[in-house]
N, C-alpha and C positions, 0 to 999 in steps of 0.2 A: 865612966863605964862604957863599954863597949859591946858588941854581938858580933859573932863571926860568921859570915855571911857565905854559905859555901857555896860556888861556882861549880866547880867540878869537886868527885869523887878526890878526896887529899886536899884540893885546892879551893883556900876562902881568900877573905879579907875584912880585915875590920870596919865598921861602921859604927858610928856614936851614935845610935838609936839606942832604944833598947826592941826588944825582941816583938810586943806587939803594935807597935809604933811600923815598926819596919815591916810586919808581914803585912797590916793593913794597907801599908803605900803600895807593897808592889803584888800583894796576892795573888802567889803561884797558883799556877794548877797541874795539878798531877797528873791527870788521868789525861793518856796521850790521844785517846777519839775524840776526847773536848777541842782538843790544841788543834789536832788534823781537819777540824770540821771548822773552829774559828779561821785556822789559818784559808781553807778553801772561802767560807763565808767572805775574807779581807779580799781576793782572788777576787771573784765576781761581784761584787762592787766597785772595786777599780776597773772591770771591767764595762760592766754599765755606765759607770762614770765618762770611761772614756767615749762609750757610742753615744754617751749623748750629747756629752761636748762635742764630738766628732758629727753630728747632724745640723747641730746650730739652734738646737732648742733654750738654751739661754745667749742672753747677748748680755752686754757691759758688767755693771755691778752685780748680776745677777750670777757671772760665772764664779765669782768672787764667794760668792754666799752659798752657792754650788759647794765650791771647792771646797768649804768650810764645813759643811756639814757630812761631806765625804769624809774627810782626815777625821772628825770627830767620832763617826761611824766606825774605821779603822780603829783607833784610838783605843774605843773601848770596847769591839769584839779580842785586839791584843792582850787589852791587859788583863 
């Protein structure tokens, strides 16, 4: 069994989930102030990120763990 998974308005594609399987992994959000305000939140964290890499406040494995906890932050103001 399958769900069709619509992309654009006319335009899906099948997935072998079923229906709450699949909305729980990728849990849309509708409301597009949420989207525009995550999207600006993902914006200035990469930007902080970068001035603080760009200052030299971590060195070795710490940019590492830096870097890690940025992408995660990302991550999951995206999804």
């Amino acid at each position: 069994q399958f769900y069709r998974f619509v992309i654009f308005p006319g335009k899906w594609i099948k997935v072998w989930y079923d229906r709450l399987a699949l909305l729980a992994l990728l849990d849309r959000t509708e409301d597009i102030k949420e989207n525009v305000f995550a999207v600006l939140l993902v914006v200035l964290v990469s930007l902080l990120g970068f001035l603080t890499l760009n200052q030299g406040f971590c060195k070795d494995i710490w940019v590492l763990l830096f870097c890690l906890v940025m992408a995660s932050c990302q991550y999951s103001l995206l999804k």
